[in-house]
C-alpha positions as CSV (number, residue, x, y, z in Angstrom):
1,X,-14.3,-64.1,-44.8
2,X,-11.1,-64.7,-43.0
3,X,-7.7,-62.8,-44.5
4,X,-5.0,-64.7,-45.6
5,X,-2.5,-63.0,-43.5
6,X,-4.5,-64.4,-40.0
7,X,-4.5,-68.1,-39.1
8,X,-8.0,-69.7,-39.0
9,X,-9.8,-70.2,-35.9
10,X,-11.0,-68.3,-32.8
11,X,-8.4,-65.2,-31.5
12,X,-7.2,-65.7,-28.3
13,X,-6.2,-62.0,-25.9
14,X,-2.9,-61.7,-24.8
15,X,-2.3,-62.7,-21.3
16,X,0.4,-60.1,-20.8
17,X,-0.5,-55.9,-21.3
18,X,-4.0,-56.2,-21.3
19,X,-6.2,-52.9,-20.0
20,X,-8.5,-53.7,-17.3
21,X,-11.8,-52.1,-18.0
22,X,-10.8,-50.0,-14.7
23,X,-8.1,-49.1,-16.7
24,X,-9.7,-48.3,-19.4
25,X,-12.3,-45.8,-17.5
26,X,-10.2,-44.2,-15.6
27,X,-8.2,-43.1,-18.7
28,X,-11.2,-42.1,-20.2
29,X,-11.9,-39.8,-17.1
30,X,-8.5,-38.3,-17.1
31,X,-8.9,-37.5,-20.3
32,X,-12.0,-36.1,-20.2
33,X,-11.4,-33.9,-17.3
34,X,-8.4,-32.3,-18.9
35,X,-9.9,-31.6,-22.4
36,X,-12.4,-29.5,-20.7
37,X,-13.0,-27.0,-18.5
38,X,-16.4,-26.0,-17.3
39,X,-18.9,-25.2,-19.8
40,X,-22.1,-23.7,-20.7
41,X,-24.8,-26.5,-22.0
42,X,-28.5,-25.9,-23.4
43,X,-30.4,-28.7,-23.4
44,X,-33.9,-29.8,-22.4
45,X,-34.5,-31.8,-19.1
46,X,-35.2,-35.4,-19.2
47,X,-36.1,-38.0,-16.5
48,X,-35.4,-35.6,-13.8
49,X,-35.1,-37.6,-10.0
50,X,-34.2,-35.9,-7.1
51,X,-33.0,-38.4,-4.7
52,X,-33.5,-38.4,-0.8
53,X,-30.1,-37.8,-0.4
54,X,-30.9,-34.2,-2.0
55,X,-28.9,-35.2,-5.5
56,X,-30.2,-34.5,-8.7
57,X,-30.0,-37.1,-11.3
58,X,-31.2,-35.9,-14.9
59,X,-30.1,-36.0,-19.2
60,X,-30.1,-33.1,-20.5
61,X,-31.3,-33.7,-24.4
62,X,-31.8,-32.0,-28.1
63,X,-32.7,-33.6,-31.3
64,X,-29.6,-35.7,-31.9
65,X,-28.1,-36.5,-28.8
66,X,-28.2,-36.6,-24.6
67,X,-25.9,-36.9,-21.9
68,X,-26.1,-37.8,-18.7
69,X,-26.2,-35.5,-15.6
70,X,-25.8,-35.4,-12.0
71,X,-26.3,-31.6,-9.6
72,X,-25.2,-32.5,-6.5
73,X,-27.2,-31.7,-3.2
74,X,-24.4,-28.6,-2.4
75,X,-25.2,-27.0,-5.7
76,X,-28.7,-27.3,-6.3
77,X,-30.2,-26.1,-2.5
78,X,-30.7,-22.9,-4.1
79,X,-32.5,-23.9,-7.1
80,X,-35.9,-24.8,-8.1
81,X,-36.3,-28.3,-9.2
82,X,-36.6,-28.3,-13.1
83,X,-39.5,-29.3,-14.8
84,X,-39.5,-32.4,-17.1
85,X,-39.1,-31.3,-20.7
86,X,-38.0,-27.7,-19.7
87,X,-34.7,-25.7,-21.4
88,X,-32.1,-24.9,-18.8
89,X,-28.8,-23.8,-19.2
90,X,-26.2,-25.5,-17.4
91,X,-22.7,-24.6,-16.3
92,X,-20.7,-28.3,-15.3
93,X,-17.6,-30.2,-15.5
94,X,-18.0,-33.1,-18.2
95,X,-16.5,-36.4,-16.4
96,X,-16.6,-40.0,-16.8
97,X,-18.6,-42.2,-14.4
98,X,-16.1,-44.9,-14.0
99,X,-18.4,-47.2,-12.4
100,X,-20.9,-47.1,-15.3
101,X,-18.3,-46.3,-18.0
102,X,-20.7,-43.6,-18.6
103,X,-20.0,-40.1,-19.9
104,X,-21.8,-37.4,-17.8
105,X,-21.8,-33.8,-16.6
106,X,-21.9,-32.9,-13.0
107,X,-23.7,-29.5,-12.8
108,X,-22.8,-26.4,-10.8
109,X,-25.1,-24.0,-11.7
110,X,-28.8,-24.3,-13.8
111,X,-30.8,-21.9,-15.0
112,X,-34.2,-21.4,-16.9
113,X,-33.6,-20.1,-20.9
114,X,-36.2,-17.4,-20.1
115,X,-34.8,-13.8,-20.4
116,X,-34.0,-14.0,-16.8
117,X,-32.2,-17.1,-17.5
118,X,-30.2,-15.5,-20.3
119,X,-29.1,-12.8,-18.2
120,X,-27.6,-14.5,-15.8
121,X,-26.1,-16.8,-18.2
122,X,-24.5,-13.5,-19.3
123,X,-23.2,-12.4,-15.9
124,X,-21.6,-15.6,-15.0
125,X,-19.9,-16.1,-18.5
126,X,-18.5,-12.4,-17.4
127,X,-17.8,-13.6,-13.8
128,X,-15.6,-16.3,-15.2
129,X,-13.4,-14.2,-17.4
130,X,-12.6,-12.4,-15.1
131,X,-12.2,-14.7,-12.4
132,X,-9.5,-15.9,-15.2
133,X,-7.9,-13.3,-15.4
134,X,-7.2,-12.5,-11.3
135,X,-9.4,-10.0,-10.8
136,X,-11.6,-11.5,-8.4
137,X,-8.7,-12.5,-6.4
138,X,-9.0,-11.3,-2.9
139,X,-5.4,-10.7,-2.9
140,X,-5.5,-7.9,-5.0
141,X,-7.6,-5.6,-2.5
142,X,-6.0,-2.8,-1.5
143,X,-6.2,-1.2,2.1
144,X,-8.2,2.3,1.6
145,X,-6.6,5.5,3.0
146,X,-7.3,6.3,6.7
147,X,-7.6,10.0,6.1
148,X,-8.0,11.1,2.3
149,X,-8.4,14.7,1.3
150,X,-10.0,14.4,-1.8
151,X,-12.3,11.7,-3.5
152,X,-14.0,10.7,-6.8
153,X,-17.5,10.2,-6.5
154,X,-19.0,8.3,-9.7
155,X,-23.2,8.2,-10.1
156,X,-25.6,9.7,-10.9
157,X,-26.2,13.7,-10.2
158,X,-29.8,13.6,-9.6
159,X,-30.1,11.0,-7.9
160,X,-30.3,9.9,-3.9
161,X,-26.7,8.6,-3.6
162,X,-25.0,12.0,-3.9
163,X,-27.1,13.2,-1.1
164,X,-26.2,10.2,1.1
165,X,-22.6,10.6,0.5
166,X,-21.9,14.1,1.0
167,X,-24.0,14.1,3.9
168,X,-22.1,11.5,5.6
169,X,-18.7,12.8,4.4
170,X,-19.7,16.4,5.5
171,X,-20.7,15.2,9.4
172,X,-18.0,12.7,10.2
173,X,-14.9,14.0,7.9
174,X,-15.4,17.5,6.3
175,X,-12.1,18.0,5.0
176,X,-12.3,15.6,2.6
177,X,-12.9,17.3,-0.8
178,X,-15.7,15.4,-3.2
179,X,-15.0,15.2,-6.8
180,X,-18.3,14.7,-8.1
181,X,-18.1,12.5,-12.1
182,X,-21.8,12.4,-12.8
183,X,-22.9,9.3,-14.8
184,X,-26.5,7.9,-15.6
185,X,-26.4,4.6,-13.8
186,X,-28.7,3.2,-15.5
187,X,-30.7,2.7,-19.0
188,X,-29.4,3.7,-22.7
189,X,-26.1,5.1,-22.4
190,X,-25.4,4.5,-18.8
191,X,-22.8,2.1,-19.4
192,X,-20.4,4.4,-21.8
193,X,-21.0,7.4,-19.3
194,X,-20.0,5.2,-16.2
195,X,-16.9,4.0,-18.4
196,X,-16.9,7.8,-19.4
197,X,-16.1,8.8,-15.5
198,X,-14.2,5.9,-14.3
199,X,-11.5,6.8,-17.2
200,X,-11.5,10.6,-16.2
201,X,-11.2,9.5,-12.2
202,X,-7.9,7.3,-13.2
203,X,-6.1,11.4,-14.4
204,X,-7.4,13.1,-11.0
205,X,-5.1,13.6,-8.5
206,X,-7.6,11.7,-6.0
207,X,-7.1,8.9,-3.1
208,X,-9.9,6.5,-3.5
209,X,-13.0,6.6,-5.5
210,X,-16.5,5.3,-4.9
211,X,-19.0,4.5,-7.2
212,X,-22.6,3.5,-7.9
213,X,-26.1,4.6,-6.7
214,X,-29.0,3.7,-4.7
215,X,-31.5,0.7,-4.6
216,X,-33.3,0.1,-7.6
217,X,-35.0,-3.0,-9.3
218,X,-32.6,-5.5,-10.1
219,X,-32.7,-4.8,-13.9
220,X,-31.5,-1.5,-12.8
221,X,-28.2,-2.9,-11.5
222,X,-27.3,-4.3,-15.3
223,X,-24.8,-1.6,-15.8
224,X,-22.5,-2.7,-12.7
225,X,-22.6,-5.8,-13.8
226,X,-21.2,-5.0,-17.5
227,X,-17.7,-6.6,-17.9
228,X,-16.7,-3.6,-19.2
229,X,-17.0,-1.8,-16.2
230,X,-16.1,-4.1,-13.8
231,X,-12.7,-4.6,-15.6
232,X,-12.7,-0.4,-16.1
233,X,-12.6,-0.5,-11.7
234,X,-10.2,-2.9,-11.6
235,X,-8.0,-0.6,-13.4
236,X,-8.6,2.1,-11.2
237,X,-4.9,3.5,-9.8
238,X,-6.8,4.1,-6.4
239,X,-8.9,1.9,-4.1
240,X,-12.3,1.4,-4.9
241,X,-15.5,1.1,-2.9
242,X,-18.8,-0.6,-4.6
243,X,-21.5,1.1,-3.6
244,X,-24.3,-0.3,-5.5
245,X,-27.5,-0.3,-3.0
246,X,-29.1,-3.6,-3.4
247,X,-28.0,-5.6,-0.5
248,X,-29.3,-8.8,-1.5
249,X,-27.7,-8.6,-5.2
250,X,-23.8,-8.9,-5.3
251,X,-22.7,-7.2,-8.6
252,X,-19.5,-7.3,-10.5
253,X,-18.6,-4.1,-9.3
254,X,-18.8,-5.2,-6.1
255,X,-16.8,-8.1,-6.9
256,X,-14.0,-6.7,-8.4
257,X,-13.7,-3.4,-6.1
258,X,-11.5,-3.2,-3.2
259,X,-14.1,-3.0,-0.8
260,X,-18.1,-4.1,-1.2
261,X,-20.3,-1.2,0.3
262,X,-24.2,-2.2,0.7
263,X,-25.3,1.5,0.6
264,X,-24.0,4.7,-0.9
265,X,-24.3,6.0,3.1
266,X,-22.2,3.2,4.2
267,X,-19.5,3.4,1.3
268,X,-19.0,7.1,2.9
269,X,-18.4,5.8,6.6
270,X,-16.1,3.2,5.3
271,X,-14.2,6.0,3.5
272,X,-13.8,8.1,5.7
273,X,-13.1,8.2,9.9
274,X,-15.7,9.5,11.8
275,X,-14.2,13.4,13.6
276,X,-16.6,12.5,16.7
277,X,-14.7,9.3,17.5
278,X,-10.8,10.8,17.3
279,X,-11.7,13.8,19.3
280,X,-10.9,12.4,22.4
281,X,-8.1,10.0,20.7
282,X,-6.4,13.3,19.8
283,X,-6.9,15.0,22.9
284,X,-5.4,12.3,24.7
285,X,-2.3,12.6,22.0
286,X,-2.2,15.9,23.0
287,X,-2.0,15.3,26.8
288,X,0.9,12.8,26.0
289,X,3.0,14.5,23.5
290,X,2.6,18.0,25.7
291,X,3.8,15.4,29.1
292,X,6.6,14.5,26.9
293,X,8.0,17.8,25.9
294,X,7.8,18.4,29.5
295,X,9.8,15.4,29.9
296,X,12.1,16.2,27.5
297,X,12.8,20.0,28.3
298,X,13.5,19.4,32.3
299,X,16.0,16.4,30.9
300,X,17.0,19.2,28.8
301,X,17.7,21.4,31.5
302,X,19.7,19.3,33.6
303,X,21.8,18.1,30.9
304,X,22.7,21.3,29.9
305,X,23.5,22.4,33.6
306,X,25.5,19.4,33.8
307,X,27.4,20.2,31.0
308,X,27.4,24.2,32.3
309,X,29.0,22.7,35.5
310,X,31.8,20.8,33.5
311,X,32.5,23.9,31.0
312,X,32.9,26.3,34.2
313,X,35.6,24.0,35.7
314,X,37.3,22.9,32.5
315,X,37.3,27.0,31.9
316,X,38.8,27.7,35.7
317,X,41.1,24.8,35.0
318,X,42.4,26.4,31.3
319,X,42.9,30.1,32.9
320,X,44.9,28.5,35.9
321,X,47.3,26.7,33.6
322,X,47.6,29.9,31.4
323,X,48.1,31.8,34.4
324,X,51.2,29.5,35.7
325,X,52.5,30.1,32.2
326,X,52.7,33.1,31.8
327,X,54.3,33.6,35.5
328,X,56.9,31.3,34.4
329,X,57.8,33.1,31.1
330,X,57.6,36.7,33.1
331,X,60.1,35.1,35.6
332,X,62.3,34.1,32.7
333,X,61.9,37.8,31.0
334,X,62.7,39.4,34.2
335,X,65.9,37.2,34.9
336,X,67.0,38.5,31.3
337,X,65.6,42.1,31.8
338,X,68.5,44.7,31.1
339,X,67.5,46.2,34.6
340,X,68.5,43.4,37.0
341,X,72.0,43.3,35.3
342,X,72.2,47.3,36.5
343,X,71.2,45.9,40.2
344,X,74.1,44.1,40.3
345,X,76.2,46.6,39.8
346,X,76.6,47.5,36.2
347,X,76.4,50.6,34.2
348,X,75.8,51.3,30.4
349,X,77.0,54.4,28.8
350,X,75.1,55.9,26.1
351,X,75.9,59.1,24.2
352,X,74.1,62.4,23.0
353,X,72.0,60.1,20.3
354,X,71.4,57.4,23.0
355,X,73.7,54.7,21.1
356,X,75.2,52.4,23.4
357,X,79.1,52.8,24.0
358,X,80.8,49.4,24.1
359,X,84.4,49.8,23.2
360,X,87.1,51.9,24.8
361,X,87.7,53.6,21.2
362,X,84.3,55.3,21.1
363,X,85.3,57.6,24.5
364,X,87.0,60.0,22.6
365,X,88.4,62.5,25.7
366,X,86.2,65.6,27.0
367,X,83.2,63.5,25.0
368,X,80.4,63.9,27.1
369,X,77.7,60.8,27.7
370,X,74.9,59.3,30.1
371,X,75.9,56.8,32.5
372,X,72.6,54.5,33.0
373,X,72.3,52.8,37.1
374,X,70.0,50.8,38.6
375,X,68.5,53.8,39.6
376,X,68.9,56.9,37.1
377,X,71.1,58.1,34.8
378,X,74.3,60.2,35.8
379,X,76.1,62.6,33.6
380,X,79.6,62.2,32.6
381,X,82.7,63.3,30.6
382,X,85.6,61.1,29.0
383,X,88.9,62.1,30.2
384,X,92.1,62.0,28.8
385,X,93.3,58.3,29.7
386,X,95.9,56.6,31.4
């Protein structure tokens, strides 16, 4: 039936704005590729071929629909080729095939559905949140303390780890003081009791923390590879070492701590220096800094009899001008001394009471007075005048 609104006959495509089918797929692929991120699939293998080139070409399948996948040879050199028909998670990127216009997933990671399979599902869904949120970013390692005094030690107290540690702490650094936080480190409750002593070791006045524990099966690792506690040493106010002893399996712990120890022994020689080793570093400090204050006390010395030498002549130099002064202001007292007017041949007359007689009025006649020389005094009377 044609609609009345059309004209009759066979449509004809624009020549003008037209998509190109390249066009059109690559759209499809950009918008693909932003709507998603990587994601988790379940799905059951079909018409698996692994190619000479070492790629993996597959669908993965369930009852209502399939989608095409690819895992290339980078990815997939660790993994076991997957049986046809078997359940696999995968994590991948979904995409668009442009050259087939085909919607696909290319795989970075497959594993079985078995209980083995579900646990690691588990670990790298925790991985990536907290790859997300930047604690797996190497940038956020901090430098541990050359030479702490005191550390928190987190595992268990029965087990072998605590021996390792304080036996390698105790021969290369002794004065550093161990807090022990003892945790089961693994089975029920081993998670809250880790979580337990990593929240106590974040209010002790401590300089870097280690925790974990010896070897074990790798079931026995679960609890250092709980989100929880990963993110609970992350938050740690101090540096951290992993010491999980397994050192084929990389935990969370070791992911997220500041540094990755393989063995409880080694997280203590990383944590502390080694005494043996700065024995003779220090003695040689000692030789220098000793050679120094030498130095520095004979440089000492001459300075100071240097400036000795310049204080004695500034000193002979003060008492020589003060010397010439003071001549010159005796000189000038002398000139003015009562005593060289009486060497020149002038007399002063006192009377009984020593007052000095100035004026002709004060001789009264017969009054008798002292008559002062240059050398003496001479007696005298007044007479009766003119």
């Amino acid at each position: 039936m044609i609609r009345a609104d059309r004209p009759a006959g066979p449509r004809v495509a624009p020549s003008d704005g037209a998509w190109s089918v390249t066009d059109v797929t690559r759209r499809a692929r950009s918008l693909v590729e932003m709507g998603f991120d990587r994601v988790w699939v379940r799905g059951e293998v079909s018409g698996f071929k692994a190619y000479q080139s070492g790629h993996w070409y597959f669908a993965l399948r369930d009852t209502q629909a399939q989608v095409r996948c690819v895992m290339w040879r980078s990815d997939n050199q660790r993994v076991r080729p997957p049986a046809e028909g078997a359940q696999v998670f995968v994590e991948a990127a979904p995409t668009v095939w442009e050259e087939r216009g085909e919607f696909r997933l290319t795989v970075r990671q497959l594993l079985p559905t078995d209980a083995s399979g579900a646990w690691q599902l588990r670990l790298e869904r925790a991985r990536a949140a907290l790859e997300r949120d930047g604690l797996l970013d190497p940038a956020r390692k901090r430098s541990l303390p050359p030479y702490p005094l005191s550390l928190a030690l987190i595992t268990s107290a029965d087990g072998a780890a605590l021996h390792d540690v304080l036996s390698v702490l105790g021969r290369r650094w002794p004065l550093t003081e161990v807090l022990l936080l003892p945790a089961r480190v693994q089975g029920d409750g081993a998670e809250r009791e880790v979580l337990a002593a990593l929240a106590l070791a974040n209010r002790l006045p401590v300089e870097l923390a280690i925790v974990g524990r010896g070897g074990g099966a790798r079931e026995d690792l679960w609890v250092f590879n709980s989100e929880r506690v990963a993110r609970a040493v992350a938050a740690l106010r101090v540096p951290v070492i992993s010491a999980v002893g397994h050192e084929t399996d990389i935990t969370l712990t070791d992911l997220v701590a500041d540094l990755r120890a393989p063995t409880p022994s080694a997280a203590a020689a990383a944590a502390v220096p080694d005494r043996a080793a700065l024995t003779p570093m220090v003695a040689a400090l000692a030789r220098r800094l000793a050679q120094g204050l030498e130095r520095r006390t004979a440089l000492g010395r001459e300075r100071l009899a240097r400036t000795g030498d310049r204080l004695e002549a500034a000193i002979r130099e003060h008492a020589r001008r003060r010397s010439a002064r003071l001549g010159e202001l005796a000189a000038a007292l002398d000139a003015l001394s009562p005593l060289r007017v009486l060497e020149r041949g002038y007399a002063v007359a006192r009377d009984g009471d020593g007052r000095v007689l100035k004026r002709r009025a004060q001789f009264a006649p017969g009054l008798a007075f002292r008559l002062t020389v240059s050398d003496g005094d001479v007696g005298a009377r007044a007479g009766e005048g003119p």
